[in-house]
N, C-alpha and C positions, 0 to 999 in steps of 0.2 A: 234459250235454255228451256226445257221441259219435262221439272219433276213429275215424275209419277207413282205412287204406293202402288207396292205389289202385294202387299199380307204382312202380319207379325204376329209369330208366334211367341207365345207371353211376352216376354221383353224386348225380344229381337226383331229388328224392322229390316222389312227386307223394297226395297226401290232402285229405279231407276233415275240418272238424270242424264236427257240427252242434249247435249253440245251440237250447235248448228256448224257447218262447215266455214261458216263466216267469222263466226264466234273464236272457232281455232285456230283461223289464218289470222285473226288479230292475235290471240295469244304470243303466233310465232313469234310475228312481229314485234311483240313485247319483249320476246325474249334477247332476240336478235339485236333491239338496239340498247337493252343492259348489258349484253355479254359481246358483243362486236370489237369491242375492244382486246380479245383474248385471243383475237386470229390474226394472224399474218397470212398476206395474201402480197406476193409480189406485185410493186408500183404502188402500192396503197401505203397511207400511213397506219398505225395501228389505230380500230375504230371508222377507218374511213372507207372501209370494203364496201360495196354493195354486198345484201344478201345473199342473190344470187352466185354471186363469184365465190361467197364463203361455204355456200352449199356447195359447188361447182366440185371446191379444192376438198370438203371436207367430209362431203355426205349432204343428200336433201334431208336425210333423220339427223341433222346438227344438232337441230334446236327441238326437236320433237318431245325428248323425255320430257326439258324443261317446260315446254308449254304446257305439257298434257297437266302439269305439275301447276300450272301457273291457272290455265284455264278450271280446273277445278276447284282448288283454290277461291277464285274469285266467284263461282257459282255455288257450293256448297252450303253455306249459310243460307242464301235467299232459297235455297231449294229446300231444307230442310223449315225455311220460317212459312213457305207456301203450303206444305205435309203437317205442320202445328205439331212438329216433334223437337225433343233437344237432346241429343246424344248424352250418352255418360261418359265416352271412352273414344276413343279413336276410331274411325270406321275400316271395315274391311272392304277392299276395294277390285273388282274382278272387269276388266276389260274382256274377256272372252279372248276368240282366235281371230277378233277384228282387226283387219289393218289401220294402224294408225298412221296419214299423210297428212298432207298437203290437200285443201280442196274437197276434204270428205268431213264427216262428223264426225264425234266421239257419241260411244252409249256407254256411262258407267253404270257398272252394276253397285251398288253400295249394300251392304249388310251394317247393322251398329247397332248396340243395347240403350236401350232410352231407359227414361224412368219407369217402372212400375202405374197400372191403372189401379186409384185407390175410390174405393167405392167406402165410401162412409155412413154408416149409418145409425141413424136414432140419437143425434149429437145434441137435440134440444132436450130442454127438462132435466138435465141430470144433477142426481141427489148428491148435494158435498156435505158437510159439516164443518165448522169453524168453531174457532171460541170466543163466545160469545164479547163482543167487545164491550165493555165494561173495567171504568177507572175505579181504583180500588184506593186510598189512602194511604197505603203501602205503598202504591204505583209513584204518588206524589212524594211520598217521603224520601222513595230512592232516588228520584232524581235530585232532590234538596240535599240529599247525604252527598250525591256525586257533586255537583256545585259546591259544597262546601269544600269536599276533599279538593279536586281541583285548584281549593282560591286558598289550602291550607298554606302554613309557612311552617320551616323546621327552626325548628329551637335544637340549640345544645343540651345533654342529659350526661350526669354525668352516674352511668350504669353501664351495664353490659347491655348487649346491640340484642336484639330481638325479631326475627319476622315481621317486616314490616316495618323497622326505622331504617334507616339511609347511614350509612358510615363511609367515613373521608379518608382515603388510603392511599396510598403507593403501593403501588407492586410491580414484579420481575420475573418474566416466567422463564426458566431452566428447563430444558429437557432432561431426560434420565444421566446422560454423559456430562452435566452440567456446564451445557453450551446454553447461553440467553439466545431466546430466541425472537426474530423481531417482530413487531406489533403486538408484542406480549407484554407491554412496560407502560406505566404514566403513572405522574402526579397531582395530589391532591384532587383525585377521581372520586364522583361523590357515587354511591352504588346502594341503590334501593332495595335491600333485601328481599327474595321474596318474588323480586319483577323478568326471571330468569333472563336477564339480559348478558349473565358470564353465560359459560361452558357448567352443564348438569357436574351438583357437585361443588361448585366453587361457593356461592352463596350458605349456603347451608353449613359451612363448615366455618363463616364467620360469624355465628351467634354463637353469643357469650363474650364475645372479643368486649374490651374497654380503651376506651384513649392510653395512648401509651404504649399499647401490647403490641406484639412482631410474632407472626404465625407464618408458618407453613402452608400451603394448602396444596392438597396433590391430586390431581384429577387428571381425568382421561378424556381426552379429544373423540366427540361423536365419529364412528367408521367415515359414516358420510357427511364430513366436513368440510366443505369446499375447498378443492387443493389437494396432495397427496403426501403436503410435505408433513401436518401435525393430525392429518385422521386416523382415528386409532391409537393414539401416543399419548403414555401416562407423560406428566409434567409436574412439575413443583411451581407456586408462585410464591416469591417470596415478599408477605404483605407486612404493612406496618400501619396503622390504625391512627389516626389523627385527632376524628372527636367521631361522636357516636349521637345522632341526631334523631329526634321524631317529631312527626305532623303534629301542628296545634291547629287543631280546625275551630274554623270562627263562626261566634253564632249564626243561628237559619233565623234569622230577623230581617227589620225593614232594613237595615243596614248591607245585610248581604244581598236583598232584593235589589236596593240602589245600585250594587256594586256586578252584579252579574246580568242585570236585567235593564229594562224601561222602564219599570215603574218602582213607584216611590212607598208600596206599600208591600208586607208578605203575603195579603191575601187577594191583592190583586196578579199578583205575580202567580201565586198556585191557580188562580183561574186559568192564568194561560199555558202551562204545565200541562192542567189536564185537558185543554182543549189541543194540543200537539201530543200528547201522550194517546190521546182518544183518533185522532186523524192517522194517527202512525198504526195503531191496531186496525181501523179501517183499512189500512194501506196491505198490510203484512195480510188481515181475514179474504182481499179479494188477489192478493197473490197467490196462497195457501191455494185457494179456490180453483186458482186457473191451473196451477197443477196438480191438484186433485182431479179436477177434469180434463185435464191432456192423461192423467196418468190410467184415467178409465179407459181414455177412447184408443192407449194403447193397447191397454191388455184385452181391448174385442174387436179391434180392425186386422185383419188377416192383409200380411202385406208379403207377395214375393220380391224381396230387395234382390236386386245383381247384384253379384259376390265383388262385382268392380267397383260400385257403389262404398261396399262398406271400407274398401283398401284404401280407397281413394280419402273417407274419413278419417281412417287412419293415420293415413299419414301425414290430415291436418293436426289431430291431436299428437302425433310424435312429434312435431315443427315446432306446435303450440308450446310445449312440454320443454324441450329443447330452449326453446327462447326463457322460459320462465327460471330454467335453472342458471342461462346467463346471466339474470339477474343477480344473482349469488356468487357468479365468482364460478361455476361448476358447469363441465359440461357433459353431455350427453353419456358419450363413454365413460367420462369418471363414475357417474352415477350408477350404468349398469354394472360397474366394475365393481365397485362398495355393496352394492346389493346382489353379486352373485347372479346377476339376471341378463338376458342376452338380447338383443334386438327382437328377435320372434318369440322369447318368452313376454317381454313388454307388447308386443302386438296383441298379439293372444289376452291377454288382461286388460286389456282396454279394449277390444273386442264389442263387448256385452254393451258398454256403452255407444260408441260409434254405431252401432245397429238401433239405439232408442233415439239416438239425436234422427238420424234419416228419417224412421219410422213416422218421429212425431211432427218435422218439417213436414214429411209428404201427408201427413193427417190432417195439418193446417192449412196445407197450400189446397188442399181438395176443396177443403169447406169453402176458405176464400174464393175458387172458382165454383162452384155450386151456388153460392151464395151472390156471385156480380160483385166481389169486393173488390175491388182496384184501386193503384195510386193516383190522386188526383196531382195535377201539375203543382199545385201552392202546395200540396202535401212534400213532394219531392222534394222543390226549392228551398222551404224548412228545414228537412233534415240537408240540403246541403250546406244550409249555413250553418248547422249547429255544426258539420265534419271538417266544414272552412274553419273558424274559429280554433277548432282542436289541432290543425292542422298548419295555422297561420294563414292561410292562404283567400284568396275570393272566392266568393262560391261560385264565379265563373270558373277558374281555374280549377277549384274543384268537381266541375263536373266535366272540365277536360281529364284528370287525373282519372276519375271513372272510367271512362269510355263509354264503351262497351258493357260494363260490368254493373250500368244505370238500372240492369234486368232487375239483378240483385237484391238493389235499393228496394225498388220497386214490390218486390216479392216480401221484403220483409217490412211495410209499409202494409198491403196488404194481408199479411199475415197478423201482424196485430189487431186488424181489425176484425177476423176474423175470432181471433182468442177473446176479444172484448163483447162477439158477439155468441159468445159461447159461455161465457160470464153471464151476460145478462139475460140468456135465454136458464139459466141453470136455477135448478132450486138448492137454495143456498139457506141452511138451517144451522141457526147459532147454539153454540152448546155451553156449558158450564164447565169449563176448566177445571180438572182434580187438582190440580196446583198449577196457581199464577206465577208470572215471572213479569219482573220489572225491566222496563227498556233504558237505557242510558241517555242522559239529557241529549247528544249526541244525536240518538237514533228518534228522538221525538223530533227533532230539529230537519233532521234529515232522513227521513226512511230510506230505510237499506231495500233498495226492490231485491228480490228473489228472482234468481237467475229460470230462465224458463227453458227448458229443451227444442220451443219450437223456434228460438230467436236466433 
């Protein structure tokens, strides 16, 4: 086989790849003894014809479309990894007024849209702003207030329920025609005011209630409420109120320190508060950072995407989107259905996005190659054990489950290297926060990373 590049204009490659005459008599033969089986040929059993005889009775182009199909096939890929191209889309394929036989070569003609050349420039130095990471006493106190409520216990009160205590109920939910409806009923359900975990509506209209009392409550099922049997439907529950509870939070002493921590002190324990309070702003300022700086090098890299390109992302985020609503119980059409909105209205609106995810991949995978960043092999094997693990499996196994698809890996292994080296090339200036916010024990424990567009 011998690739060869002919030209491309902006996105479209235009080549050759030519098939030796040897190359396509093995083909045949490939073909011939997967599909031999499909001929009768008098005296033979089925599959036991010689070639010749099945060409004889059937045509010598028997097996021609199939090879042609088979031989390219198998040469395609190497041909396109020898030209350092990767298609986006299926290629277009023109044999000319060549005779395809027996004994002769094939020349295909290939046309295909590859990615976009993204030329990057002036990615070092650039100016972000963060807030300034700095622990405040506040910062310590909210986490000690969340530890506390956390570790509270409810006590009985005997008052009217309020935002924010917890009351113990029955209830029975009726539709309009006063048919009970099911999964609408349970006992001695304890229900947090407050934590909208009913249906908008139901909560709200139990303060004031007192142990003893028997309410009504009538509300309406969200349009898009997974299912189509109570979306949209006013309803009655019919409640009855048990006891009426609120948090007794326990002191912020050594006591609670013993009890939610390591240490046996409270002011050893705020030490370490704010040293995970303080790591986690670190965390969150070179997050912030790195898309503040992908978000520059979007809005000044001039990039022509193929239009196949963006459809193609599309229709990962509509798969994507699709799955997440299974999670709920809802699916795809119901969703468009309750929102009035149509498969090409949803394309369309996500649009904007699927164009800055390409964008900002192709902005990073540039650097990464400008820059010589690659997967090292122990890099690789790492992230396959962390996907084995997730996965159950071995990390052999899972880099058979890969394939092929090891590019991938590989690309976004480099790609982080690439955004961490765009990070550390960047000038990164801390500011003074107009108003601080406090992070959740939670999120000091564990920093939430910030989703990136180029991952």
């Amino acid at each position: 086989m011998k690739a060869t590049f002919i030209n491309r204009e902006i996105n479209t490659v235009n080549m050759t790849m030519e098939i030796t005459a040897e190359e396509f008599e093995n083909a045949i033969n490939k073909v011939y003894k997967a599909k031999r089986n499909l001929f009768t040929v008098d005296g033979f059993r089925k599959g036991k014809a010689p070639r010749r005889l099945i060409e004889s009775k059937y045509g010598k182009e028997v097996f021609y479309e199939d090879a042609v199909s088979e031989v390219f096939n198998d040469n395609y890929a190497t041909a396109l990894e020898e030209l350092g191209y990767e298609p986006v889309d299926h290629p277009d394929i023109d044999l000319g007024d060549q005779k395809v036989e027996s004994g002769k070569g094939i020349v295909f003609n290939i046309k295909f849209i590859t990615e976009p050349e993204v030329d990057v420039k002036d990615y070092k130095g650039i100016h972000v702003e963060v807030p300034a990471a700095v622990v405040t006493e506040d910062d310590i106190d909210t986490q000690l207030r969340s530890y506390a409520q956390r570790n509270a216990r409810l006590v009985t009160v005997d008052r009217a329920a309020g935002m924010g205590d917890t009351v113990v109920i029955d209830y029975a939910g009726f539709t309009q025609d006063g048919e009970q409806f099911d999964g609408g009923t349970a006992e001695g359900h304890r229900l947090k005011l407050g934590s909208h975990e009913f249906i908008p509506g139901f909560e709200e209209q139990l303060v004031g209630v007192k142990a003893g009392d028997e309410k009504d409550v009538d509300c309406t099922f969200p349009i898009d409420y997974p299912g189509d049997r109570l979306a949209g439907q006013v309803v009655t529950f019919k409640c009855k109120v048990h006891e009426v509870k609120e948090e007794e939070l326990p002191a912020i002493d050594d006591d609670l320190a013993k009890e939610c921590s390591e240490f046996d002190t409270l002011d050893e324990w705020k030490k370490e508060i704010e040293e995970k309070v303080l790591a986690n702003k670190k965390q969150q300022n070179e997050n912030r950072a790195q898309n503040e700086i992908l978000n520059h090098l979007y809005e000044e890299t001039i990039i022509d995407i193929p239009e196949v390109m963006i459809e193609h992302q599309i229709d990962d985020l509509l798969r994507n989107f699709d799955q997440q609503l299974s999670y709920s119980g809802m699916r795809l059409d119901e969703y468009l259905e309750v929102t009035h909105t149509d498969v090409e209205e949803f394309r369309e609106q996500v649009r904007n996005e699927a164009e800055k995810k390409i964008k900002t991949r192709l902005i990073v995978e540039a650097i990464a190659a400008k820059e010589g960043l690659t997967a090292e092999e122990d890099e690789i094997q790492e992230e396959l054990k962390k996907m084995s693990v997730q996965y159950g499996v071995t990390p052999e196994k899972m880099a058979e489950i890969i394939g092929d698809d090891i590019k991938y890996l590989k690309k976004e292994i480099s790609g982080k290297k690439a955004i961490q080296l765009l990070t550390e090339n960047a000038v990164i200036e801390e500011v003074e926060e107009e108003s601080g916010s406090s992070e959740t024990p939670e999120a000091a424990e564990a920093p939430a990373e910030e989703e990136k567009d180029a991952e």
